[in-house]
NUKE-760453 format. One line per 5 residues: number of its first residue (from 1); their letters; for each residue y, z, x of N, C-alpha, C, CB. Coordinates in Angstrom, 2 decimals, decimal comma. Glycine has a CB too. Example, Ala and Ser with C-alpha at 12.3 -4.5 7.8 and 13.67 -1.06 7.14 Angstrom:
BEGIN
1> AS> -5,69 7,80 13,19 -4,50 7,80 12,30 -3,30 7,80 13,20 -4,47 9,05 11,31; -2,25 7,08 12,85 -1,06 7,14 13,67 0,03 7,87 12,90 -0,60 5,72 14,08 .
REM end
This chain:
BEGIN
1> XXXXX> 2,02 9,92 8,33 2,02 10,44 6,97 0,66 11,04 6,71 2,36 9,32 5,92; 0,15 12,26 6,25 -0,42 13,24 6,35 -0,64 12,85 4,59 0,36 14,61 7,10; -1,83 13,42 3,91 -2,37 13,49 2,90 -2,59 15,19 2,61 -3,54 12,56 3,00; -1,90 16,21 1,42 -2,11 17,51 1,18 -2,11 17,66 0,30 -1,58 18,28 1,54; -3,70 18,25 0,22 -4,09 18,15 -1,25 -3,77 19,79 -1,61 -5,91 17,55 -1,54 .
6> XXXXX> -3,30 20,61 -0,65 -3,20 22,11 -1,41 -2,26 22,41 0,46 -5,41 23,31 -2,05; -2,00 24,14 -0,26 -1,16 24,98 0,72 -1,35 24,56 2,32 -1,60 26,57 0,54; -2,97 24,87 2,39 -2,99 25,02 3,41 -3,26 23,20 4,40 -4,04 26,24 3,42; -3,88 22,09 3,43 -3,33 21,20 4,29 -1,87 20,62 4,62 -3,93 20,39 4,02; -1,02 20,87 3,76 0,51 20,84 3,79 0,98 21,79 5,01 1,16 21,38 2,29 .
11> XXXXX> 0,74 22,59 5,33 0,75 23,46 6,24 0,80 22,95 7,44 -0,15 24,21 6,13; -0,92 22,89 7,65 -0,99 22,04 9,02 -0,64 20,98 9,12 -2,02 21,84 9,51; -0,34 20,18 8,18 0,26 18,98 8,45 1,64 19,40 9,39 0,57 18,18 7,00; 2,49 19,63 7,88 3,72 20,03 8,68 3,73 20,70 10,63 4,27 21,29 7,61; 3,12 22,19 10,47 2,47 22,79 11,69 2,16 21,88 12,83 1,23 23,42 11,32 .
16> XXXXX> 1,99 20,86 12,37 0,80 19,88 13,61 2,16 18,80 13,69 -1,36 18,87 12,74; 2,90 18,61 13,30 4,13 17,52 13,33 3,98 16,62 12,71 4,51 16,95 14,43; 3,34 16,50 11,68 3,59 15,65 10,79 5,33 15,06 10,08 2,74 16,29 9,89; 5,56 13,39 10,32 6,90 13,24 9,98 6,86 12,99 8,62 7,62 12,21 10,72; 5,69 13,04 7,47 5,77 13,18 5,94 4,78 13,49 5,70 6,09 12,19 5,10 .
21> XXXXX> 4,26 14,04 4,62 3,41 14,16 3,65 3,09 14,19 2,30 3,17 14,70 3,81; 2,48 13,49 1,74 2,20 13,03 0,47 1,22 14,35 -0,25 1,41 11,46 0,61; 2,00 14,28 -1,51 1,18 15,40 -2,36 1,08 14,64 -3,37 1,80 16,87 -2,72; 0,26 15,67 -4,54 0,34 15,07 -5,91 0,52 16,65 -7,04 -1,37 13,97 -6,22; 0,92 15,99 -8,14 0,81 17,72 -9,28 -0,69 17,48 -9,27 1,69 17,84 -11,46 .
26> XXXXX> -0,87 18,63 -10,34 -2,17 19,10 -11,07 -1,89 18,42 -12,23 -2,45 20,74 -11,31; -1,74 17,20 -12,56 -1,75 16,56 -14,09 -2,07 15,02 -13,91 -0,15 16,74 -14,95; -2,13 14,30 -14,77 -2,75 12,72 -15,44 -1,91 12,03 -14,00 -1,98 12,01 -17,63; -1,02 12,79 -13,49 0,05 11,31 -12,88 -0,48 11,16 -11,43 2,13 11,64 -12,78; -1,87 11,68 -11,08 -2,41 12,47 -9,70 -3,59 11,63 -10,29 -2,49 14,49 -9,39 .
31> XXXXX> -3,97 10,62 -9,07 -5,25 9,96 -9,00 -6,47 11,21 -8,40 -5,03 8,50 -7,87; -6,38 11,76 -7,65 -7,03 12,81 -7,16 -6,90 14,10 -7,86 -6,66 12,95 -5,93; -6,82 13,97 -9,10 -6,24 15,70 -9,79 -7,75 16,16 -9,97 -5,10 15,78 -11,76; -8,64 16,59 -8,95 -9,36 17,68 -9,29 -9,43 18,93 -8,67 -10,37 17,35 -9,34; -10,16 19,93 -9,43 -10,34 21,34 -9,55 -10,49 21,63 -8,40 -11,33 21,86 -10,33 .
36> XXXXX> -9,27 22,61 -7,67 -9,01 23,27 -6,86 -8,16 22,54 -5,73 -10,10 23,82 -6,57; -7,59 21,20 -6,13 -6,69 20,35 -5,28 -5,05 20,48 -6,36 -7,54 18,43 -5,09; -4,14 20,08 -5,01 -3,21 19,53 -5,74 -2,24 20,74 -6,12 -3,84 18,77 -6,92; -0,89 20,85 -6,42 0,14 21,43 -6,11 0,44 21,67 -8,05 1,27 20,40 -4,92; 0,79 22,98 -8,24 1,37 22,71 -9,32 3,35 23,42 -9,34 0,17 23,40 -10,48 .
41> XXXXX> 3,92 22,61 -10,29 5,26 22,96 -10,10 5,81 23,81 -9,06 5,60 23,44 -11,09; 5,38 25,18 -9,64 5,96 26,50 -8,69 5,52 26,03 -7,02 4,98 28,32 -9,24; 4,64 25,93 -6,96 3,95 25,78 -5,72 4,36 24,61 -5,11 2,55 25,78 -5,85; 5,01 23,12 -5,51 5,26 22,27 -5,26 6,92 22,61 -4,22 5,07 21,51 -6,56; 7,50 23,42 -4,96 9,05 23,69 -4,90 8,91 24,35 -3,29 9,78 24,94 -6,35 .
46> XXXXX> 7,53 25,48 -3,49 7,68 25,71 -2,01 7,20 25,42 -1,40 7,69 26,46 -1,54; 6,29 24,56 -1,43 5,53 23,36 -0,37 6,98 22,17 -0,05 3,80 22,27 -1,49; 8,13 21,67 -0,95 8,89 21,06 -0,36 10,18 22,06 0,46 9,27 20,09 -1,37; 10,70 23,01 -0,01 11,60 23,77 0,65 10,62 23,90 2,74 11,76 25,59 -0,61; 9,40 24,30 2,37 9,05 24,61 3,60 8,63 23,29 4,65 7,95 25,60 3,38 .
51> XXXXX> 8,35 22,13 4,31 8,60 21,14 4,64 9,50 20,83 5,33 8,59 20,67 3,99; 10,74 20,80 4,33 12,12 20,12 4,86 12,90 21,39 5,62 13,17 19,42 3,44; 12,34 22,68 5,82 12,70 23,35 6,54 12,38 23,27 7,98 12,48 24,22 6,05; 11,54 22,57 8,25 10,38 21,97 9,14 10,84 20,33 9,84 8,88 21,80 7,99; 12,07 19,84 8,88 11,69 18,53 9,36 11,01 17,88 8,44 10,96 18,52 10,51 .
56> XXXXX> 10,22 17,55 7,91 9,49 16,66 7,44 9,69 16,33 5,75 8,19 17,09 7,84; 9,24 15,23 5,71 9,84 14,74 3,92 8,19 14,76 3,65 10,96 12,65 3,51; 8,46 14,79 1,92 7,50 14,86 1,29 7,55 13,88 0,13 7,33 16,11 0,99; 6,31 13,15 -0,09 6,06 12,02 -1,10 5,41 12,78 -2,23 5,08 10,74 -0,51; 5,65 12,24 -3,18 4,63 12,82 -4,27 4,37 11,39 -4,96 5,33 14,17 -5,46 .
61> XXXXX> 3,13 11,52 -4,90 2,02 10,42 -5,66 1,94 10,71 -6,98 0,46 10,46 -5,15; 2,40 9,15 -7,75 2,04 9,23 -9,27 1,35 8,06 -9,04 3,25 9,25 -10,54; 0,07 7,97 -8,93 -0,72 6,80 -8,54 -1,71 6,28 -9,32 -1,28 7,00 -7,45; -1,45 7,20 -10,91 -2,39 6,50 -12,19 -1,63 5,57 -12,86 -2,92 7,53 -13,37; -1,92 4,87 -13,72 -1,19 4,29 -15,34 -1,09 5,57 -15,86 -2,22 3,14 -16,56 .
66> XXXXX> 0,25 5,37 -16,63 0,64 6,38 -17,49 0,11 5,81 -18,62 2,10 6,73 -17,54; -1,26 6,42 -19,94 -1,90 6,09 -21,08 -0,53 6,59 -22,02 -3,50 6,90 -21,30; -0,77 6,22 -23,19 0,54 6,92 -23,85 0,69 8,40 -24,47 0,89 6,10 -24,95; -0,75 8,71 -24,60 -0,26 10,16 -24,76 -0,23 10,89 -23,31 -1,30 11,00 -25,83; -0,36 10,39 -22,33 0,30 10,61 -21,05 1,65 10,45 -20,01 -0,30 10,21 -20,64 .
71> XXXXX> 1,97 9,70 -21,12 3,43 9,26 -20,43 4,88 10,25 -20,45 3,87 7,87 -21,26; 5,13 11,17 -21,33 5,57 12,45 -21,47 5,46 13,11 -20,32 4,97 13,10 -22,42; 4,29 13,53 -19,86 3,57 14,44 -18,34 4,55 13,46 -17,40 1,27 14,22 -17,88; 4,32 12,06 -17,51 5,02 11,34 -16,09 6,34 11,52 -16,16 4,81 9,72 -15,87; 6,88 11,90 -17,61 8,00 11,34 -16,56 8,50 12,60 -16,48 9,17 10,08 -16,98 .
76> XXXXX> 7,78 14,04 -17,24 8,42 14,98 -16,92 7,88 15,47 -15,04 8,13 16,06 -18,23; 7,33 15,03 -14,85 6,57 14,98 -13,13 7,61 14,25 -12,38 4,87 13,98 -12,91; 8,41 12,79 -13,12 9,25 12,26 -11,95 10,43 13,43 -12,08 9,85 10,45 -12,16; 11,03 13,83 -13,26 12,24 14,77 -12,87 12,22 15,85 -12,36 12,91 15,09 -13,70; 11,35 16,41 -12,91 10,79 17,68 -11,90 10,67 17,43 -10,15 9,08 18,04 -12,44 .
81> XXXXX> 10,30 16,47 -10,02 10,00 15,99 -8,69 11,39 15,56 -7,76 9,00 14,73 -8,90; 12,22 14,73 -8,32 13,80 14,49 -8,46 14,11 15,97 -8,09 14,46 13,93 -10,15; 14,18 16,51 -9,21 15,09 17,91 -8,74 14,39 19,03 -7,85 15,57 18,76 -10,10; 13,69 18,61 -7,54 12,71 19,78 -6,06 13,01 19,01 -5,31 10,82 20,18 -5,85; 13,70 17,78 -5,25 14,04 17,29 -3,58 12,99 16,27 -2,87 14,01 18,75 -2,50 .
86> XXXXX> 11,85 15,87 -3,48 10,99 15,22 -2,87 12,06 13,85 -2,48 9,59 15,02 -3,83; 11,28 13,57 -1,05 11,81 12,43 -0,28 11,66 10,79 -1,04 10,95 12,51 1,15; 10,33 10,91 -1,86 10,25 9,63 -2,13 9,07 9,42 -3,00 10,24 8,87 -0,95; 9,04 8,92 -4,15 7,93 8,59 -4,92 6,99 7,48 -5,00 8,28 8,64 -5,86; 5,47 8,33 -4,35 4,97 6,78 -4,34 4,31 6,19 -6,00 3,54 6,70 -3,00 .
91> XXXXX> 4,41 5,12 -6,33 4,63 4,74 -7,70 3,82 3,68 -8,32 5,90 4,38 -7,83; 2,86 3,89 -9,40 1,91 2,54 -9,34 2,42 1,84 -10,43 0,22 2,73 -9,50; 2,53 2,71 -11,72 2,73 2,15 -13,10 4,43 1,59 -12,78 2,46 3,54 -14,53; 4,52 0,35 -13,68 5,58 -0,58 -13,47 6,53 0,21 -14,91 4,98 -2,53 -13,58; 6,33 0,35 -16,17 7,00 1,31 -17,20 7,22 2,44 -16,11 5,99 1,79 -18,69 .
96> XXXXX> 6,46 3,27 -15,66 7,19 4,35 -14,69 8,59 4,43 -13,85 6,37 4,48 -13,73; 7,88 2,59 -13,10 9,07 2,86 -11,68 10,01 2,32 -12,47 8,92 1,98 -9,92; 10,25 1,36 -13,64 12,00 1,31 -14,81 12,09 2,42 -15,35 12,19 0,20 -16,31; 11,78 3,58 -15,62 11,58 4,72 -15,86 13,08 5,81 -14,50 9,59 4,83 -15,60; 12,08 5,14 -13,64 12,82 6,06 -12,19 14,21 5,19 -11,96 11,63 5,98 -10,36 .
101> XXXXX> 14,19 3,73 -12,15 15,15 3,22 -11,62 15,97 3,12 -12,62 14,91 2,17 -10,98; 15,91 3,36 -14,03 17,14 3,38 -14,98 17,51 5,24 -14,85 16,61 2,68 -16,92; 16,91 6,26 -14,59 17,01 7,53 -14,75 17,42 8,21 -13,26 15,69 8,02 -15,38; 17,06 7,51 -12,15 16,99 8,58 -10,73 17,41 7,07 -10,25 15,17 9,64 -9,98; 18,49 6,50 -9,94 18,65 5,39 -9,84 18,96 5,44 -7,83 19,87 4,90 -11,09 .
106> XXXXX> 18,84 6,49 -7,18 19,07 6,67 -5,94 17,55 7,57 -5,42 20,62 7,46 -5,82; 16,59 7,48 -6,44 15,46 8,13 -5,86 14,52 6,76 -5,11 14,58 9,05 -7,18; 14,14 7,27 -3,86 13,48 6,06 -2,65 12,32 6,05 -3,78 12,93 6,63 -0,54; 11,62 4,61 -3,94 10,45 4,76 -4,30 9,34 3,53 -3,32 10,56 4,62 -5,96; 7,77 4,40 -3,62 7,29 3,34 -2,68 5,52 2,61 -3,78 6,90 4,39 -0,65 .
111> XXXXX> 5,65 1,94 -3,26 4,62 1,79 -4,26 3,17 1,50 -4,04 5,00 0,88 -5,00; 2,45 2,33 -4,61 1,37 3,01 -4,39 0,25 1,90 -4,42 1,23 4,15 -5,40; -0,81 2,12 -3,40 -2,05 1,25 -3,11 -2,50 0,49 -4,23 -3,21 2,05 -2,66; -2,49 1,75 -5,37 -3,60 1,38 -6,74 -2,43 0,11 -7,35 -3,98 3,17 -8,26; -1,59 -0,14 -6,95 -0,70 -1,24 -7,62 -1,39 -2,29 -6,87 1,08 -1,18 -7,42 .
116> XXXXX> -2,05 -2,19 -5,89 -2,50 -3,71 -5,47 -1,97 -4,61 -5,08 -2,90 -4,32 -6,15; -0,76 -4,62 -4,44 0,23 -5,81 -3,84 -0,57 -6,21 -2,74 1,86 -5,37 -3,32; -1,00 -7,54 -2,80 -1,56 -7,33 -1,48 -0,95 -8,77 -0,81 -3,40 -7,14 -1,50; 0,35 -9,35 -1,29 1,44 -10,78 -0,68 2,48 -10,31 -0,62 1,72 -12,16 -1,53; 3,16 -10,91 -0,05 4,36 -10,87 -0,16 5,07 -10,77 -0,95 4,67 -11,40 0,16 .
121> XXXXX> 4,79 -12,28 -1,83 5,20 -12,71 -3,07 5,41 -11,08 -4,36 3,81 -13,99 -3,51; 4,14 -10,79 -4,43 4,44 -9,67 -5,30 5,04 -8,29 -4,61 3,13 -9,35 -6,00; 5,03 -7,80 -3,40 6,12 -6,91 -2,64 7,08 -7,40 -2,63 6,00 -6,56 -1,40; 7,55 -8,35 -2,53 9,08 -8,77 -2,60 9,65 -8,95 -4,50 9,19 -10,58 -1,59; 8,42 -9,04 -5,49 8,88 -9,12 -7,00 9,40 -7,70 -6,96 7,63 -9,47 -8,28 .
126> XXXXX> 8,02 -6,51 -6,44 8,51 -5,47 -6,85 9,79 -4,74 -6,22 7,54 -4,79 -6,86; 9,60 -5,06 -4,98 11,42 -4,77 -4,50 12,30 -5,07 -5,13 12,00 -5,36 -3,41; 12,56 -6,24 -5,70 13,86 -7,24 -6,50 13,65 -6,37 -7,88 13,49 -9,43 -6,75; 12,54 -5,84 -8,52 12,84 -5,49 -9,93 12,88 -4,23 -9,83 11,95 -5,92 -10,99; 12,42 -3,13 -8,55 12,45 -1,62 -8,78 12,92 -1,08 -7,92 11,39 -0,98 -8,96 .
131> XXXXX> 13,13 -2,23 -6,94 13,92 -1,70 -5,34 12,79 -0,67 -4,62 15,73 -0,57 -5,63; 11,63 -0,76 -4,86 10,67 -0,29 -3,42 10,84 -0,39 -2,07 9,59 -0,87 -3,34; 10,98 0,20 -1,31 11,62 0,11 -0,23 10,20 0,64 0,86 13,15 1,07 -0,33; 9,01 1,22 0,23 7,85 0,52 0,99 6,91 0,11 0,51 7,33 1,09 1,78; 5,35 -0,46 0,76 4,13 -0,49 0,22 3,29 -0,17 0,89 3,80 -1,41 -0,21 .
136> XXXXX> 2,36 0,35 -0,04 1,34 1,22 0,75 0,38 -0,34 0,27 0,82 3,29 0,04; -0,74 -1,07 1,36 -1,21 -1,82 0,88 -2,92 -1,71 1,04 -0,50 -2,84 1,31; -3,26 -2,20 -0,09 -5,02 -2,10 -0,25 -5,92 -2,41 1,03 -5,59 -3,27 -1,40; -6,92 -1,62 0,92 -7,68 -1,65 1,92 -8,10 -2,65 2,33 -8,46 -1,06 1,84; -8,27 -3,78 1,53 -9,28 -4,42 1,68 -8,50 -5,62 2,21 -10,19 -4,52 0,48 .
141> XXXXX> -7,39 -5,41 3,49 -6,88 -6,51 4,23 -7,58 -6,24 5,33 -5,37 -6,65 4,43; -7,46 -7,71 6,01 -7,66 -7,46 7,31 -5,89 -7,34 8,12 -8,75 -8,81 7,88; -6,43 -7,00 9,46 -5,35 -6,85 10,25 -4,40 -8,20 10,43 -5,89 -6,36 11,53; -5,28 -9,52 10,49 -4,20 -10,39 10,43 -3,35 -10,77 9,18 -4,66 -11,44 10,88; -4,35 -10,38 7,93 -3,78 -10,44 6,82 -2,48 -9,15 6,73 -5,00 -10,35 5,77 .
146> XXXXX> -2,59 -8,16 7,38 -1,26 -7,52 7,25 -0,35 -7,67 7,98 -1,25 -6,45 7,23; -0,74 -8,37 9,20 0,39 -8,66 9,85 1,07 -9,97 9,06 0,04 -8,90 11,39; 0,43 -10,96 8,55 1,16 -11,92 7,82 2,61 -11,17 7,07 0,06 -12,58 6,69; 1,45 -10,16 6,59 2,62 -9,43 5,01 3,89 -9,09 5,80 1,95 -7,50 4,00; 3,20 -8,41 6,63 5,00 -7,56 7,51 5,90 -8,68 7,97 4,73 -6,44 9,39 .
151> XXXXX> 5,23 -9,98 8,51 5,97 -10,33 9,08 7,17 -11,55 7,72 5,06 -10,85 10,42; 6,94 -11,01 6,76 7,37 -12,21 5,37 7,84 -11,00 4,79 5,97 -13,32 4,26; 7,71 -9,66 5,01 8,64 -8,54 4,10 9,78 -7,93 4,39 8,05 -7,46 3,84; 10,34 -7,90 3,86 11,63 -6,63 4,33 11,35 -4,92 3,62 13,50 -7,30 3,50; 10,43 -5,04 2,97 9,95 -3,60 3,06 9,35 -3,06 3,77 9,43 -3,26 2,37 .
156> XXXXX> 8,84 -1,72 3,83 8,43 -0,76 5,13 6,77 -1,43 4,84 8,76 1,48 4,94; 6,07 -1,40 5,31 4,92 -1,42 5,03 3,69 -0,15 5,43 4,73 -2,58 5,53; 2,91 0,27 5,14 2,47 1,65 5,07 0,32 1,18 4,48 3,87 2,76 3,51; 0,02 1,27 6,02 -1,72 1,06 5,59 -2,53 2,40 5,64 -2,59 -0,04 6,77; -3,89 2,45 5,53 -4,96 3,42 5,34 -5,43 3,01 7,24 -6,34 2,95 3,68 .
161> XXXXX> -5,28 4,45 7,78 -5,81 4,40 9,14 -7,08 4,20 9,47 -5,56 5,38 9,71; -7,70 5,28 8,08 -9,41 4,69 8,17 -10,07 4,79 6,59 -10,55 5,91 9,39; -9,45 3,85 6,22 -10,15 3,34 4,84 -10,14 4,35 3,86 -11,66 2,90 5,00; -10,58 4,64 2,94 -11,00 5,59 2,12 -10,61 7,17 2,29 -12,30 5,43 2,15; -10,40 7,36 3,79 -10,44 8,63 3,52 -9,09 9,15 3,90 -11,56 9,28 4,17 .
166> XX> -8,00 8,07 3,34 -6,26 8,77 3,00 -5,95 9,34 3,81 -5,89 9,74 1,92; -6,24 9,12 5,94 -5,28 9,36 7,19 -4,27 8,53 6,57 -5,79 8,88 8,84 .
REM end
Protein backbone atom coordinates (compact mmCIF):
# COMPACT_ATOMS: atom_id res chain seq x y z
CA UNK A 1 0.00 0.00 0.00
CA UNK A 2 1.56 3.10 -1.48
CA UNK A 3 0.82 6.67 0.09
CA UNK A 4 -0.34 9.58 -2.98
CA UNK A 5 -0.39 12.64 -2.08
CA UNK A 6 -1.03 14.10 -5.82
CA UNK A 7 -1.10 12.83 -9.74
CA UNK A 8 2.04 12.03 -10.08
CA UNK A 9 2.73 9.85 -6.88
CA UNK A 10 -0.53 7.87 -7.64
CA UNK A 11 0.96 7.27 -10.85
CA UNK A 12 4.03 5.68 -9.97
CA UNK A 13 2.61 3.94 -7.48
CA UNK A 14 0.16 2.34 -9.61
CA UNK A 15 3.15 2.26 -12.65
CA UNK A 16 5.57 0.53 -10.17
CA UNK A 17 2.76 -2.25 -9.08
CA UNK A 18 1.46 -1.07 -6.40
CA UNK A 19 -1.67 -3.49 -5.07
CA UNK A 20 -3.42 -0.12 -3.29
CA UNK A 21 -3.07 3.23 -2.63
CA UNK A 22 -4.25 5.56 -0.18
CA UNK A 23 -5.21 9.17 -0.99
CA UNK A 24 -6.88 11.93 0.76
CA UNK A 25 -9.32 15.21 -0.61
CA UNK A 26 -8.17 18.75 -0.26
CA UNK A 27 -10.53 19.40 2.86
CA UNK A 28 -10.77 19.10 7.03
CA UNK A 29 -11.30 15.12 6.52
CA UNK A 30 -7.32 14.85 5.23
CA UNK A 31 -4.80 14.79 8.13
CA UNK A 32 -2.16 15.86 5.57
CA UNK A 33 -4.35 18.57 3.64
CA UNK A 34 -1.59 20.89 2.74
CA UNK A 35 -0.87 23.32 -0.10
CA UNK A 36 -0.08 21.63 -3.14
CA UNK A 37 -0.93 17.89 -1.83
CA UNK A 38 -3.91 15.87 -2.09
CA UNK A 39 -6.63 15.13 -4.74
CA UNK A 40 -9.60 17.24 -5.18
CA UNK A 41 -13.06 15.71 -6.41
CA UNK A 42 -12.56 16.00 -10.25
CA UNK A 43 -9.13 14.75 -9.95
CA UNK A 44 -9.96 12.08 -7.42
CA UNK A 45 -12.56 10.36 -10.03
CA UNK A 46 -9.58 10.09 -12.34
CA UNK A 47 -6.96 9.08 -10.11
CA UNK A 48 -9.60 6.12 -9.17
CA UNK A 49 -10.91 5.17 -12.79
CA UNK A 50 -7.03 4.97 -13.70
CA UNK A 51 -6.14 2.89 -10.82
CA UNK A 52 -8.71 0.30 -11.14
CA UNK A 53 -7.96 0.32 -14.75
CA UNK A 54 -4.56 -0.80 -13.64
CA UNK A 55 -5.54 -3.29 -11.10
CA UNK A 56 -5.17 -1.61 -8.08
CA UNK A 57 -7.77 -0.29 -5.32
CA UNK A 58 -7.69 2.89 -3.79
CA UNK A 59 -8.24 4.00 -0.01
CA UNK A 60 -9.17 7.35 0.81
CA UNK A 61 -8.17 8.65 4.25
CA UNK A 62 -10.56 10.56 6.49
CA UNK A 63 -8.07 10.47 9.30
CA UNK A 64 -9.16 13.77 11.33
CA UNK A 65 -12.19 14.23 13.95
CA UNK A 66 -14.91 15.65 12.23
CA UNK A 67 -15.30 19.40 14.50
CA UNK A 68 -18.92 20.32 13.91
CA UNK A 69 -18.79 22.90 11.61
CA UNK A 70 -16.80 20.25 9.79
CA UNK A 71 -18.84 17.44 9.76
CA UNK A 72 -21.02 18.44 6.59
CA UNK A 73 -17.41 18.34 4.43
CA UNK A 74 -17.16 14.55 5.94
CA UNK A 75 -19.74 13.20 5.13
CA UNK A 76 -20.16 14.91 1.90
CA UNK A 77 -16.30 13.34 1.23
CA UNK A 78 -17.67 9.77 2.37
CA UNK A 79 -20.46 9.89 -0.51
CA UNK A 80 -18.62 11.40 -2.94
CA UNK A 81 -16.01 8.85 -2.26
CA UNK A 82 -18.81 5.87 -2.25
CA UNK A 83 -19.85 6.92 -5.60
CA UNK A 84 -16.24 7.29 -7.38
CA UNK A 85 -15.74 3.69 -6.44
CA UNK A 86 -13.03 3.95 -3.85
CA UNK A 87 -12.07 0.42 -2.52
CA UNK A 88 -12.19 1.26 1.08
CA UNK A 89 -12.25 3.98 3.69
CA UNK A 90 -9.69 4.39 6.06
CA UNK A 91 -11.68 5.94 9.10
CA UNK A 92 -10.74 7.56 12.48
CA UNK A 93 -13.80 9.51 13.82
CA UNK A 94 -16.32 6.89 15.43
CA UNK A 95 -19.74 9.53 14.55
CA UNK A 96 -18.16 9.12 10.95
CA UNK A 97 -17.70 5.31 10.65
CA UNK A 98 -22.01 5.09 12.11
CA UNK A 99 -22.24 7.64 9.59
CA UNK A 100 -20.77 5.05 6.77
CA UNK A 101 -22.28 2.04 8.34
CA UNK A 102 -25.96 3.29 8.67
CA UNK A 103 -25.57 5.14 4.97
CA UNK A 104 -22.91 2.89 2.70
CA UNK A 105 -23.72 -0.14 4.69
CA UNK A 106 -21.48 -2.45 2.11
CA UNK A 107 -18.62 0.19 1.97
CA UNK A 108 -15.11 -1.86 3.36
CA UNK A 109 -13.91 0.36 6.05
CA UNK A 110 -10.51 0.36 7.80
CA UNK A 111 -9.54 2.22 10.57
CA UNK A 112 -7.11 4.70 10.59
CA UNK A 113 -3.74 4.91 12.83
CA UNK A 114 -4.91 8.33 14.43
CA UNK A 115 -7.78 6.09 16.10
CA UNK A 116 -5.10 4.48 18.15
CA UNK A 117 -6.20 0.85 18.58
CA UNK A 118 -3.36 -0.47 19.72
CA UNK A 119 -5.26 -4.30 21.51
CA UNK A 120 -7.14 -6.34 20.47
CA UNK A 121 -9.73 -5.67 22.81
CA UNK A 122 -10.48 -2.30 21.10
CA UNK A 123 -9.95 -3.78 17.23
CA UNK A 124 -12.25 -6.33 17.89
CA UNK A 125 -14.95 -3.37 19.74
CA UNK A 126 -14.45 -1.56 16.59
CA UNK A 127 -15.11 -4.48 14.24
CA UNK A 128 -18.36 -5.62 16.30
CA UNK A 129 -19.73 -1.89 16.22
CA UNK A 130 -18.55 -0.66 12.55
CA UNK A 131 -17.45 -3.88 10.99
CA UNK A 132 -13.69 -2.72 10.16
CA UNK A 133 -12.33 -5.25 8.43
CA UNK A 134 -8.66 -3.78 8.88
CA UNK A 135 -6.35 -1.64 11.24
CA UNK A 136 -3.83 0.36 10.45
CA UNK A 137 -1.91 0.28 13.93
CA UNK A 138 0.26 3.06 15.80
CA UNK A 139 3.70 3.27 15.54
CA UNK A 140 4.67 3.04 18.59
CA UNK A 141 4.41 -1.03 18.80
CA UNK A 142 6.96 -3.14 18.87
CA UNK A 143 7.12 -6.16 16.59
CA UNK A 144 6.24 -8.58 19.29
CA UNK A 145 3.59 -6.36 20.40
CA UNK A 146 2.05 -6.71 16.86
CA UNK A 147 2.43 -9.95 16.46
CA UNK A 148 0.42 -10.51 19.77
CA UNK A 149 -2.42 -8.24 18.03
CA UNK A 150 -2.55 -10.41 14.77
CA UNK A 151 -2.38 -13.32 16.38
CA UNK A 152 -5.91 -12.44 18.83
CA UNK A 153 -7.57 -10.57 15.59
CA UNK A 154 -9.63 -11.51 12.86
CA UNK A 155 -9.06 -8.29 11.15
CA UNK A 156 -6.47 -7.54 8.44
CA UNK A 157 -3.88 -5.81 10.20
CA UNK A 158 -1.88 -3.04 8.26
CA UNK A 159 1.62 -1.32 9.97
CA UNK A 160 4.01 1.76 9.03
CA UNK A 161 7.16 0.09 7.16
CA UNK A 162 9.28 2.91 8.40
CA UNK A 163 7.65 4.97 10.95
CA UNK A 164 6.62 8.37 10.14
CA UNK A 165 7.20 8.51 6.81
CA UNK A 166 3.69 6.59 5.50
CA UNK A 167 5.67 3.44 3.25
Amino acid sequence: ICPAGGKPALHAAVDNGADAVYMGFRNATNARNFPGLNFTEDNARIAIEYAHAKGCQIYLTLNTYARPRDWLTSVHTVDSAVNMGVDALIVADIGLMNYIKKNHPNMRMHLSVQASASNCQAIQWYKRQFGITRVVLPRVLSVAQIRQVISKTSADVEVFGFGGLCV
